[in-house]
C-alpha positions in Angstrom: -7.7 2.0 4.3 -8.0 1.7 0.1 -4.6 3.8 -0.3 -1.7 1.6 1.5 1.2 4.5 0.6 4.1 5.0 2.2 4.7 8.8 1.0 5.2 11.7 2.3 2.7 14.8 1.3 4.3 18.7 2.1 0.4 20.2 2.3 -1.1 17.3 4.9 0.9 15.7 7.7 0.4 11.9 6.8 -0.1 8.9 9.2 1.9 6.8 6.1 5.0 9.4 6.8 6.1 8.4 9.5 6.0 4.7 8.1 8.0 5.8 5.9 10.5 8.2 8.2 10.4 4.4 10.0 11.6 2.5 7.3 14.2 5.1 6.3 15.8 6.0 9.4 15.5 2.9 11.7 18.8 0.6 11.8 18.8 -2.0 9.1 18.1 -4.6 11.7 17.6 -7.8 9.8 14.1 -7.6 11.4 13.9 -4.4 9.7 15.0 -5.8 6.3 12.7 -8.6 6.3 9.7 -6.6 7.1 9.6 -3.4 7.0 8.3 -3.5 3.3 6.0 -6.3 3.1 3.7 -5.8 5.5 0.5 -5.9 3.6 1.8 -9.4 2.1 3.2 -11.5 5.2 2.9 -15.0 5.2 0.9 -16.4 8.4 3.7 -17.6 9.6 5.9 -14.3 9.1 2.9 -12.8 11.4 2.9 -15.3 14.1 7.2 -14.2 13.8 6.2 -10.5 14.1 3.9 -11.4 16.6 6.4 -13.4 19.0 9.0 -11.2 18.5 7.0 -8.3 19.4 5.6 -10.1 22.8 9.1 -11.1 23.4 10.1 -7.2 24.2 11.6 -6.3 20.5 11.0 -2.9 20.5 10.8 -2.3 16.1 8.3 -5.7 16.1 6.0 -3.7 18.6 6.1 -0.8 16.0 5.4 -3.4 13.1 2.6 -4.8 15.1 1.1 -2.0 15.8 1.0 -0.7 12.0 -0.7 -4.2 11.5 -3.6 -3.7 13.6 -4.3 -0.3 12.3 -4.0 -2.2 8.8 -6.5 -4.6 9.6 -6.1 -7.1 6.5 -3.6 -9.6 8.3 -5.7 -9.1 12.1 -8.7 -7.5 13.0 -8.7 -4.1 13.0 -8.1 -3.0 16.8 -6.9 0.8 17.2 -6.9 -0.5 21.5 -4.3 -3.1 20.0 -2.7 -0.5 17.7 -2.3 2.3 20.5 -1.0 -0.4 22.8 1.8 -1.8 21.2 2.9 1.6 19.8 3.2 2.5 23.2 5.3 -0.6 23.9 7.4 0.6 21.3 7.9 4.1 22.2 8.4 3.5 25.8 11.4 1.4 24.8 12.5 4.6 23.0 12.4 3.9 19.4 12.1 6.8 17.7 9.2 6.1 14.7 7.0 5.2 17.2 7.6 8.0 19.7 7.0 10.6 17.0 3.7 8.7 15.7 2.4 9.1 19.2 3.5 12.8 19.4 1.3 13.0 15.6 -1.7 11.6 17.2 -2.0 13.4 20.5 -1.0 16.6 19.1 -4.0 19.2 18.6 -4.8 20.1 14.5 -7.6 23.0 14.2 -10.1 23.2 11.8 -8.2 26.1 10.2 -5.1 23.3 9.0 -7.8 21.1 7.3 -9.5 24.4 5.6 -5.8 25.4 4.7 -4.8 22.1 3.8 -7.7 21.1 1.4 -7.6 24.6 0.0 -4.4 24.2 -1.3 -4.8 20.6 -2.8 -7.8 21.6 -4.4 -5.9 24.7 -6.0 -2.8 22.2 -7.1 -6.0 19.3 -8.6 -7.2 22.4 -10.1 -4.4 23.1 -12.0 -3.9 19.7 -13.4 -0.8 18.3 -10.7 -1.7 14.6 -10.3 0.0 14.6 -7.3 -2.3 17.4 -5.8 -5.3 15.4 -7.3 -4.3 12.0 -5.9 -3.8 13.4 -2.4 -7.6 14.9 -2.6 -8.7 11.6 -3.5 -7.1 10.5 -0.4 -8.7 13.6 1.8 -11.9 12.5 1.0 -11.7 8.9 1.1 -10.0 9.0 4.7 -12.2 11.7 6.0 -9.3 14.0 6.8 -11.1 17.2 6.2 -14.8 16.8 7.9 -16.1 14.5 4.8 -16.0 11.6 3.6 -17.0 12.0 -0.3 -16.1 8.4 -1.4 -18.0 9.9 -5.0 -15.6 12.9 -4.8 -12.6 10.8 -3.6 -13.1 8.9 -7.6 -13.4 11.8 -9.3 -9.9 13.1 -7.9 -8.5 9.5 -8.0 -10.0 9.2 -11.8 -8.1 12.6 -12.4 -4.6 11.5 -11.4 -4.6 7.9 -12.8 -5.8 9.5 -16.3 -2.1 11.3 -16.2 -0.8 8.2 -15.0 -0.5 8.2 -12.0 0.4 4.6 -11.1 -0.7 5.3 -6.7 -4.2 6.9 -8.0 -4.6 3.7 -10.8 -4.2 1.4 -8.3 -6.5 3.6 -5.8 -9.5 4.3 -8.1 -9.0 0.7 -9.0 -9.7 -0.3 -6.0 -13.1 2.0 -5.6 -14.0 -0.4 -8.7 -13.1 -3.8 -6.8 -15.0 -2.2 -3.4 -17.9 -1.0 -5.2 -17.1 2.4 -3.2 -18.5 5.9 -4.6 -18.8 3.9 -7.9 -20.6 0.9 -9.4 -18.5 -2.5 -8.4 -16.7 -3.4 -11.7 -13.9 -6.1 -11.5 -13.2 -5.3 -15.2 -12.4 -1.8 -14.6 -10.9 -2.7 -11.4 -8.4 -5.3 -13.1 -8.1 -2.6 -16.2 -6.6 0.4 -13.6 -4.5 -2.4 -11.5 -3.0 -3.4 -15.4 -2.4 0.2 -16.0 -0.6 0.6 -12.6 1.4 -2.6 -12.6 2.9 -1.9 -16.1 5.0 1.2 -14.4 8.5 1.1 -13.9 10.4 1.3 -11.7 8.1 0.8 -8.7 7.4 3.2 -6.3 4.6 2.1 -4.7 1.7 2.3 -6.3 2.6 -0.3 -9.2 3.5 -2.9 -6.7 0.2 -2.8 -5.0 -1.2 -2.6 -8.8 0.8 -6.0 -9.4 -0.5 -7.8 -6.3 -3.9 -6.7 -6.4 -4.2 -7.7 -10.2 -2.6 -11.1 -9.1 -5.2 -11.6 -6.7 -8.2 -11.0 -9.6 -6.2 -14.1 -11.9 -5.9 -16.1 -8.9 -9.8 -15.7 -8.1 -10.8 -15.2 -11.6 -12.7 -12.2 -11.0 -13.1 -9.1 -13.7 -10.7 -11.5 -15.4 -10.9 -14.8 -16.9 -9.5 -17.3 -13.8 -6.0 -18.0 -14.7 -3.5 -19.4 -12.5 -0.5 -18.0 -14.4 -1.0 -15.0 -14.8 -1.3 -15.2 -11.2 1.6 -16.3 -10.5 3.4 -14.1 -12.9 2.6 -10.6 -11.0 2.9 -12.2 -7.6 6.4 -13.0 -9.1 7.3 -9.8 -10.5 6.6 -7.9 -7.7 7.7 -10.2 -4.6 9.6 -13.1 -6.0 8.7 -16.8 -5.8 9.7 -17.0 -1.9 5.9 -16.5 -0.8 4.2 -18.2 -3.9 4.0 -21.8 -2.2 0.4 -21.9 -2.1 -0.6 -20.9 -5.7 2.1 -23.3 -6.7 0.4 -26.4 -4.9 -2.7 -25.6 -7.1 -0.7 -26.0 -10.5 1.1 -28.1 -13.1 4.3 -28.4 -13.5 3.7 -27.2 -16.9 1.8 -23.9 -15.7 4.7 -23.0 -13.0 6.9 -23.4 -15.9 5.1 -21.2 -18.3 4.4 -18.9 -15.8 8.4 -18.8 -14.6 8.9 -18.0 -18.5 6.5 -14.9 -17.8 7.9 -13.6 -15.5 11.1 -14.1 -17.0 10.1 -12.5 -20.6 8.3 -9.6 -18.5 11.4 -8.8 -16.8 13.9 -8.4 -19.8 11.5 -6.7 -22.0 10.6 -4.0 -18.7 14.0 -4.0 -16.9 13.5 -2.3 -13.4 15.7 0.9 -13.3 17.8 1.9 -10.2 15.6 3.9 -7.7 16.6 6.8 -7.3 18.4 7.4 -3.6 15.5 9.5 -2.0 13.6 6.2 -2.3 15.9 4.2 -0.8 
């Protein structure tokens, strides 16, 4: 899964909406607060945490565990694993996961994906980013009968053009995959830079930050540099996870970078977020 949003979409019923009802409405458990967010970034041994508190009977860790698995970037890929622990979690009564299960097993016709893609192909059409972004997603994800991963750019390309930071960081992606386009890591770091300069972030520049970190780090589409590295890992998540990268460097370069990251932050102050994304 290329797009890891957690936004809601009015024309599509979304899988990632009910992550994000989840992380909205559950109780601010400190489990909650430490995770909920990060998923795509935890530590190993954050996992193994997530892992024992979810074997352990903790109903919101069984939810967590389960959106891992369908992730497949910090475990294998396992929608038996996925499926199982949701159920864990909804038989325990918690409400995200309940309502995920009722998403999945309900019945969508042909007719709601004809609707559906009619009307984000009207709103792409007509120029809305957002409509364009979500089409890039359609037929990336297969939601419609096709996967087009040459159609999915072109819709991607479309938003991120307007500036959309979610689509940047997507078509950036297709770049780093090599998927419906040529594999560029130039163009791939060049639409992660585009996304990861946005403010505040929403989504889609935070995933531009950590994705362009990762490029420095391996020195790929850009020239291998440690810093930098360390700078967007630092501007988006802090210095709390950053132990690794730090082992490999200087003093002198965890101080340059710290200045950075520092420098970045008072000349692009993060606004407040506004409450609906709270």
């Amino acid at each position: 899964m290329k797009l890891r949003l957690l936004l809601a979409c009015s024309a599509v019923s979304l899988f990632g909406a009910f992550a994000l009802s989840a992380q909205q409405a559950a109780p601010a458990t400190d489990f909650h607060v430490k995770y909920s967010g990060q998923l795509p970034f935890l530590t190993q041994e954050e996992l193994k945490q997530v892992i024992s508190e979810a074997q352990s009977g903790e109903r919101e860790a069984q939810y967590w565990l389960a959106m891992i698995h369908d992730e497949g970037k910090l475990v294998a890929k396992s929608h038996q694993q996925f499926i199982q622990w949701l159920n864990k979690s909804a038989e325990q009564g918690y409400a995200p996961a309940q309502e995920l299960l009722e998403y999945i097993n309900s019945p969508r016709t042909e007719r709601d994906n004809v609707k559906a893609e009619m009307w984000l192909l009207r709103g792409a059409a007509q120029g809305n980013a957002d409509s364009q972004l979500w089409l890039g997603v359609a037929y990336e994800q297969d939601w419609f009968g096709t996967c087009d991963l040459q159609e999915a750019a072109k819709w991607y390309r479309e938003a991120a053009e307007q500036g959309q930071p979610d689509a940047q960081t997507s078509f950036g992606s297709l770049y780093k995959d090599g998927d419906g386009v040529e594999q560029n890591y130039a163009l791939a770091a060049e639409w992660y830079r585009k996304a990861a300069d946005h403010v505040p972030d929403l989504g889609g520049a935070g995933q531009g930050r950590w994705h362009l970190a990762e490029l420095y780090e391996e020195g790929l589409g850009v020239p291998k540099d440690l810093v930098q590295a360390y700078m967007w890992y630092s501007i988006q998540f802090g210095e709390s996870n950053l132990g690794e990268l730090r082992a490999k460097m200087t003093a002198a370069q965890i101080q340059e970078a710290q200045r950075m990251t520092e420098h970045w932050k008072k000349v692009q102050p993060e606004p407040q977020i506004p409450p609906d994304y709270k």
